[in-house]
N, C-alpha and C positions, 0 to 999 in steps of 0.2 A: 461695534459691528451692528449693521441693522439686517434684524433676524424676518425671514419668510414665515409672515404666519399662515396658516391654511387650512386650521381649523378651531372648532370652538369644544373642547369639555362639556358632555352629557353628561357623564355618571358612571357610577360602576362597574364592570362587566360582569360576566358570569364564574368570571376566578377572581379570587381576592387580589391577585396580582395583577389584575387587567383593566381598564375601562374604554370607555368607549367616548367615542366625539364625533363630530357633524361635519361635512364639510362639501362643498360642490365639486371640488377635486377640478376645477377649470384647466389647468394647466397637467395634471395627469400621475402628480407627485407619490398619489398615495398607492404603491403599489405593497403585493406581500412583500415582507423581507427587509422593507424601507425607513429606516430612522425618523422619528421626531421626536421635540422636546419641549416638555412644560419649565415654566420658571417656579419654585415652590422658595418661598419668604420661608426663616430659621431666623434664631433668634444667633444664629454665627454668620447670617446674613441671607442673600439669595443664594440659591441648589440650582443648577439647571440638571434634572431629569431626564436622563435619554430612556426613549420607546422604542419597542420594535412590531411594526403593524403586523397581525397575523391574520384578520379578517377583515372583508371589505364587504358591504351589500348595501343597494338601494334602498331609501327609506320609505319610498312609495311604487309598487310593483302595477303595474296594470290588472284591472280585473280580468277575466276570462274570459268575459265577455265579448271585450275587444277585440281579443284574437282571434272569432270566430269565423272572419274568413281571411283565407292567405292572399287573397288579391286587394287587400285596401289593408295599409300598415296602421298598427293599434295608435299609434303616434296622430294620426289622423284624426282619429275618432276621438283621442283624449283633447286633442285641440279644437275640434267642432262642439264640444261639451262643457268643453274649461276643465277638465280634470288635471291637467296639468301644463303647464311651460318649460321649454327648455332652463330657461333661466330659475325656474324653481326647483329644478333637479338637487338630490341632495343625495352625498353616501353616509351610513351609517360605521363607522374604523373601528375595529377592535385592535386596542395596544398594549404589551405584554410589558409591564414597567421591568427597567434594569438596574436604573439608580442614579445617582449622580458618580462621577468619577473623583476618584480618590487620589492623586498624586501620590502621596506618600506610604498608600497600600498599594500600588499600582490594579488599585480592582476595582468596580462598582460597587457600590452602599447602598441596597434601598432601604428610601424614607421612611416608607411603611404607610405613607401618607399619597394616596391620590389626589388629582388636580379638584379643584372646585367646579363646581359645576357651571360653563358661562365662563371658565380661564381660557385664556390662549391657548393653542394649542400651534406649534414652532416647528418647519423643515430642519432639520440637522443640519446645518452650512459642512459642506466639503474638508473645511482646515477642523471645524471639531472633531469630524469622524478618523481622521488622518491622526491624531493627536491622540483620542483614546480606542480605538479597536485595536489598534495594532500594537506592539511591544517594544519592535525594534523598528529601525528605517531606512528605506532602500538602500545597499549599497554600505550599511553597519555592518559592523563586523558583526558576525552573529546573525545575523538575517538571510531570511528566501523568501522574496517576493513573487508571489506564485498564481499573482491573478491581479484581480481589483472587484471592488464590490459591488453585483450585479444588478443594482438599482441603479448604479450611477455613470458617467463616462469612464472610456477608457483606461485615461490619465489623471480620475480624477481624484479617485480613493484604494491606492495600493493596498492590497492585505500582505502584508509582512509577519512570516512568522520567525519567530525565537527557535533560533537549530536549538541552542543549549538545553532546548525545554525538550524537543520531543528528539535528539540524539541521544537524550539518557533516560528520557520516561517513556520511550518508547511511542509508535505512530502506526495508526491501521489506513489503509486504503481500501475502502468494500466501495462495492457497483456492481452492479447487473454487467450482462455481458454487452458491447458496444459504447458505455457511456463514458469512456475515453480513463481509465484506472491505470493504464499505462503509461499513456501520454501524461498525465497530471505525476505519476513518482518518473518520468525522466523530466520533467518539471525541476520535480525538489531536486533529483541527483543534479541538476546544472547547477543549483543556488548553492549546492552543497559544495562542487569545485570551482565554484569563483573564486579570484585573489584572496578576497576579504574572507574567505573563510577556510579554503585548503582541507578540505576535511581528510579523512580517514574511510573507505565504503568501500562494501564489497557487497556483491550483487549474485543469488542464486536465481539463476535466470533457465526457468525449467521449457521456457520455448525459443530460445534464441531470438528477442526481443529487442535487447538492451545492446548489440555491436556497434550501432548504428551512433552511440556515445563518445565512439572514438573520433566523431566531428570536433569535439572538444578542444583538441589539442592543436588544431591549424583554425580554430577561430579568438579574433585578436578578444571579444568579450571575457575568453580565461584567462589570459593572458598579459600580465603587468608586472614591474619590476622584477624581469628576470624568473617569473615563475609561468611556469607553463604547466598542468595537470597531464598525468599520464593514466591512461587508459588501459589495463592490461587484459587482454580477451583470453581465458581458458578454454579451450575446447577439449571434447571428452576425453579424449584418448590424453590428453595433458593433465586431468585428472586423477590424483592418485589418493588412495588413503593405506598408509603404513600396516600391516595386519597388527601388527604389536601393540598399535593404539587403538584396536578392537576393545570394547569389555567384553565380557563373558554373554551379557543379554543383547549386545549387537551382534554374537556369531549367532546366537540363537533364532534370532531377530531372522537372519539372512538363510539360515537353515529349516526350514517350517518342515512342519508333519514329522516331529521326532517323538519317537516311543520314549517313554521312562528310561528304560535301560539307555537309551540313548543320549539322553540327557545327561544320566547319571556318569557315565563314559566321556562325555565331553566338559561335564565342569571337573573333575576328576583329573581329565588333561590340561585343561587350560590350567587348574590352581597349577598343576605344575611345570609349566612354562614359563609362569609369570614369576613361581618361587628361584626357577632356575635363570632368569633374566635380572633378576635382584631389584628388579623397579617396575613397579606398573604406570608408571608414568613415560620413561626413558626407555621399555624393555627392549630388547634386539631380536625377539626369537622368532621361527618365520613360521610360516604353512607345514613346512616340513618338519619344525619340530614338533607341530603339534601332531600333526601324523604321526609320526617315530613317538609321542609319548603314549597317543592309542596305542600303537602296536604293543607298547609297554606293558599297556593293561590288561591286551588281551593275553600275551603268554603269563602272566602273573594270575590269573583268572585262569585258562590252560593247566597251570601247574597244579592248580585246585581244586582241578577238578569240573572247573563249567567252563562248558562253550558260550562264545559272545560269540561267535567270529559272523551270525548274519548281521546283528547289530553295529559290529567294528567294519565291515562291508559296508553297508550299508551308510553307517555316519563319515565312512572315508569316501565313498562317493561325491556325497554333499560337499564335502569340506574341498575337494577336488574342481569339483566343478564353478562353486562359487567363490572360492577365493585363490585355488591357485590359477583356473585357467581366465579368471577374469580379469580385463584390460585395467581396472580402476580401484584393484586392490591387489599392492606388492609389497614384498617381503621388505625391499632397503626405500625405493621413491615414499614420498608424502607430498602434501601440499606445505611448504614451509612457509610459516606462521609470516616471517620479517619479510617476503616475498609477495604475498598478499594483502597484505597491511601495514604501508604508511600513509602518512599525511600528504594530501596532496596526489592520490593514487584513488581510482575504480578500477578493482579490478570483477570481472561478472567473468561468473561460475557458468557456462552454456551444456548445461544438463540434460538438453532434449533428445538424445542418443542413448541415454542409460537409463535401464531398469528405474519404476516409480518406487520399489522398494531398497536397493540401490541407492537412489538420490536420497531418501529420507535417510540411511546409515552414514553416508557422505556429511550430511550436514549437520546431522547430531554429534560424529566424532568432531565436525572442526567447530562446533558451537564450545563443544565439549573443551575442546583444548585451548581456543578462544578465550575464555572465560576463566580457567585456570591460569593460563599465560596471565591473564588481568590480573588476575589475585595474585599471583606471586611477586609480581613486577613491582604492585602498589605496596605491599610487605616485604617487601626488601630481601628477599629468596630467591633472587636471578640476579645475573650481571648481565653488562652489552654482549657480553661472546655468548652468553647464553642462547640457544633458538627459542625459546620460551619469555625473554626479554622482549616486553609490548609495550614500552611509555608513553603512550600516546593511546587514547579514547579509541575507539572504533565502531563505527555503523553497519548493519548486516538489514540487507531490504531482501525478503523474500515474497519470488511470488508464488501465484498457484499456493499461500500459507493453510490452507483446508488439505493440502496434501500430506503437509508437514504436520498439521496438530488436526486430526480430525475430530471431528465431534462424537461420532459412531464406530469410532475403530482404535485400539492400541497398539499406534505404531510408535518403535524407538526415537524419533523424534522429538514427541510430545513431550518427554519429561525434561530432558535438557532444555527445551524452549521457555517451560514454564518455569527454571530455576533460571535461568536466564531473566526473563522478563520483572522476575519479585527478587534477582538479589543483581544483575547489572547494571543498577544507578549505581551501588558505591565504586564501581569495578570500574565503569566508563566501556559500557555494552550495550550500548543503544538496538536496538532490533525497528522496522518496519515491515509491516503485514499488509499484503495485499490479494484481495479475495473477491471473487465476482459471486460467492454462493456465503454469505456469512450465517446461514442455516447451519453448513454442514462442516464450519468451524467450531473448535471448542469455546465453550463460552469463558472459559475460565482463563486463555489466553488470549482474548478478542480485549474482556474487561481491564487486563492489566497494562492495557494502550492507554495512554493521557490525555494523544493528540487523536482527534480520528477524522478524514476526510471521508463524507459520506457521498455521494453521488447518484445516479436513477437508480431505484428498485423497487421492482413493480412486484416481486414475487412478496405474499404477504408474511409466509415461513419465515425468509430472510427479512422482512419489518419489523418483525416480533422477538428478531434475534438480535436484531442493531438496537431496538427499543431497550432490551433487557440486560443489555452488555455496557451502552453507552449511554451511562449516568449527566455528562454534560450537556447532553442535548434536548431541545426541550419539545414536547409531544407538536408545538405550534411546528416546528421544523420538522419533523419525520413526519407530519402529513404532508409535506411538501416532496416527496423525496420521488413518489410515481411523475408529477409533473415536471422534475427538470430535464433539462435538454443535454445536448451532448456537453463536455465538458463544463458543467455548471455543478458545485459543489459546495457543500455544507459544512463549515468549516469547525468545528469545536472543540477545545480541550486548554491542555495548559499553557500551550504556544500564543492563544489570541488572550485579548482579555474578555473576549464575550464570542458568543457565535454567530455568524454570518454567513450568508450565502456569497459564493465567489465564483467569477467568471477567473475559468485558469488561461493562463496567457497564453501566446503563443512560445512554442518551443526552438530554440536556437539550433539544435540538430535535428537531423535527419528522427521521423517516428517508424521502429520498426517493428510493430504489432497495428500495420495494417490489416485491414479483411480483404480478401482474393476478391480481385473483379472476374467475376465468373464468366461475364458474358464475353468478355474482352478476351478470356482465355481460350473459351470455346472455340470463339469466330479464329482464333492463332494458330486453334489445331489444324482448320478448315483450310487455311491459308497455306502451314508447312505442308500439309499433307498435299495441297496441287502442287504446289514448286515442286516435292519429289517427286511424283507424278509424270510431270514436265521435263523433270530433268532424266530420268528414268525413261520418257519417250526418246528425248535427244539422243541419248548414249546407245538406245535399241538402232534408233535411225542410222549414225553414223556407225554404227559396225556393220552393219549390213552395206552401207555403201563401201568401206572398205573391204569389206568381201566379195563384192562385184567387181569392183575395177582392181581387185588383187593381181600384179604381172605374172604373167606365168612363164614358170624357168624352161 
């Protein structure tokens, strides 16, 4: 193959892992982000070298002189001088060496060894980049091709990532707000229910975002050999969580502002509900046993002489209001596990109607049960009749995830997520996070992500959070991250073999985390409201003509 060369080797950079080269960039190759490659001689023969450009600047800048007035271009004056020619133009490239590719590591090696000073310096040809950035290939089984790489055409270097890698290491999606975090995860949810992969995924979907997936199932792209993906839509009131599969610090959780005594009155009940259910995993006992076991305590407290009873008021209020009169926590309904989760199914949780404190109990019991389902299934401690019987992996994408694992606050949540994230690779419990404020995420479940797709953020709290949480990525790339454009994304972790900037594709269904066209709504009101107007004049009109010419008896 005859290689594009387009630059010449200067020298070292300012990191040991960089150096720099010369070139007139005539044709426009050398953009941030953009691959090229040195040949480096071994004595196991020739290495080719891939780079990734991180700086670019003119090697000769105009003096200030020139500029000094804005009616005659400094280009003018460099030419009436000789200070310079077009043809002599020169950029200065700073390139971040990666290594040569490894086949049988499937990773990059570097040399350790920079180009010579006066070496070629090589465009990356399209079929190398195609060969080693990606893992998998379009249309693998095992693949989600979710863009292509944004230096290049369309069609010309797909980024394809490994589900296998980040379904069980786990995947973050952070971005500012607009720079399309939604669209890029119903992205992956499409790659994830294509034939070739069928996956397993369930979706808590806390603004009602994700319905619009159910395009899915009447487009022929899912659809081959008899397999068609089904879409299952939860809505709130179809939401249930069992109380029985309450723990003790989720009714607490859901209970705030309890005194001591009350505290002590409610774990006091609960051990003995769970003692008289004979299982805290399976137990049956409802709202009202746990009331009937307070009242227990209070007359046994009574017989002894002290009053509870504003305390036992008082905690049966609570227990009243928030778990018997509420729609999404009952004594017999649950979400069933074998219902939610198979292969070949999305089903999204549409949470936007219920309590934010609420939603985080919801999702930590079914994380909760989730995960133990995994471990028992994998250790041979369920059968198929079981509801607890999960043989197959599953994926759980949350958004709005700063709700669920905050940085600044202890909510129920958080602790399931973070056992989830450090013990669900052996269990096959993939998680994705997705967050438009990675500030005000925990860092300690941002870090245990593998994969992470990074996108605009301009806020410098959230840089400093992405910077400190995600080790794969390297400083050249999160200074890039204020400049990208809408859907334009930084792709790094264990899914790629290196990181790259990527243009996300276009999506097959419908995107439903549009932003409201305001003006457009405005002007709709202005419109309804004359038509009733109008219509409202009609109807005054003809009644009165019917009460004019009314016959009289």
């Amino acid at each position: 193959m005859e290689y594009v060369k387009i630059g010449t080797a200067k020298g070292p950079a300012e990191h040991p892992h960089q150096f720099l080269f010369l070139t007139p960039d005539d044709d426009g190759h050398c953009k941030i982000g953009e691959f090229v490659f040195y040949i480096l001689g071994t004595g196991e023969g020739q290495r080719t070298v891939l780079g990734r450009i991180v700086r670019r600047s003119p090697v000769r800048l105009f003096p200030d002189s020139f500029m000094a007035s804005p009616d005659v271009a400094p280009a003018e004056i460099a030419a009436a001088v000789g200070y310079l020619d077009e043809e002599d133009e020169l950029f200065e490239v700073t390139t971040a060496v990666m290594g040569h590719f490894d086949p049988s590591l499937q990773a990059f090696v570097n040399p350790r060894v920079l180009p010579r000073s006066g070496g070629a310096i090589y465009l990356a040809p399209d079929e190398m980049l195609r060969t080693v950035l990606s893992k998998r290939r379009r249309e693998d089984a095992g693949s989600a091709n979710v863009g292509w790489l944004l230096s290049r055409g369309q069609n010309d270097v797909p980024i394809v990532l490994d589900v296998n890698e980040f379904a069980s290491t786990h995947l973050s999606i952070i971005a500012g707000t607009g720079s399309g975090k939604s669209y890029l995860a119903g992205v992956t949810i499409e790659e994830l229910m294509k034939p070739h992969n069928k996956a397993c995924v369930l979706i808590a979907d806390p603004h009602g975002e994700y319905e619009t997936l159910s395009d899915m199932m009447n487009r022929p792209e899912f659809c081959a050999d008899g397999y068609r993906p089904k879409v299952s839509i939860r809505k709130a009131d179809q939401i249930k969580v069992r109380v029985s599969n309450l723990t003790l610090d989720d009714i607490r959780y859901l209970l705030p502002s309890l005194g001591e005594r009350m505290e002590w009155i409610l774990t006091e009940a609960y051990t003995r509900v769970q003692r008289g259910s004979g299982s805290a995993y399976d137990g049956a006992w409802t709202a009202n046993d746990l009331l009937n076991a307070i009242r227990e305590i209070e007359a046994e407290q009574q017989a002894n002489g002290v009053d509870y009873s504003s305390s036992v008021q008082g905690l049966m209020w609570r227990i009243k209001r928030q778990l018997v009169s509420s729609p999404n926590f009952d004594d017999t309904e649950h979400l069933d596990l074998n219902e939610l989760f198979r292969p070949g199914q999305c089903t999204v949780l549409q949470l936007n109607e219920i309590d934010q404190r609420d939603q985080q109990v919801i999702v930590a019991t079914l994380l909760r049960r989730l995960l133990r389902a995994r471990m028992d299934t994998v250790k041979g401690k369920t059968s198929p009749e079981d509801e607890r019987y999960v043989p197959y992996p599953a994926f759980v994408l949350l958004e709005e995830a700063h709700h669920f694992a905050p940085a600044s606050a202890d909510v129920i949540s958080t602790t399931i997520l973070k056992q989830v994230l450090s013990e669900g690779r052996k269990f096959g419990v993939g998680v994705g996070l997705i967050s438009q404020r990675p500030g005000k995420l925990d860092q300690d479940v941002l870090s245990q992500c593998m994969t992470h797709f990074i996108m605009r953020i301009v806020n410098p709290i959230d840089q400093a959070s992405v910077a400190g949480a995600v080790e794969s990525v390297g400083r050249d790339l999160l200074d890039e991250l204020p400049a990208l454009s809408k859907g334009q994304v930084v792709i790094a972790g264990s899914s790629l073999n290196t990181p790259v900037i990527c243009q996300t594709r276009p999506r097959l269904t419908r995107h439903g985390g549009t932003s409201a066209d305001s003006v457009r709504e405005w002007e709709q009101y202005f419109r309804d409201r004359e038509k009733r107007e109008r219509d409202a004049g009609v109807i005054e009109i003809s009644t009165r003509r019917s009460q004019i010419f009314r016959p009289v008896d």
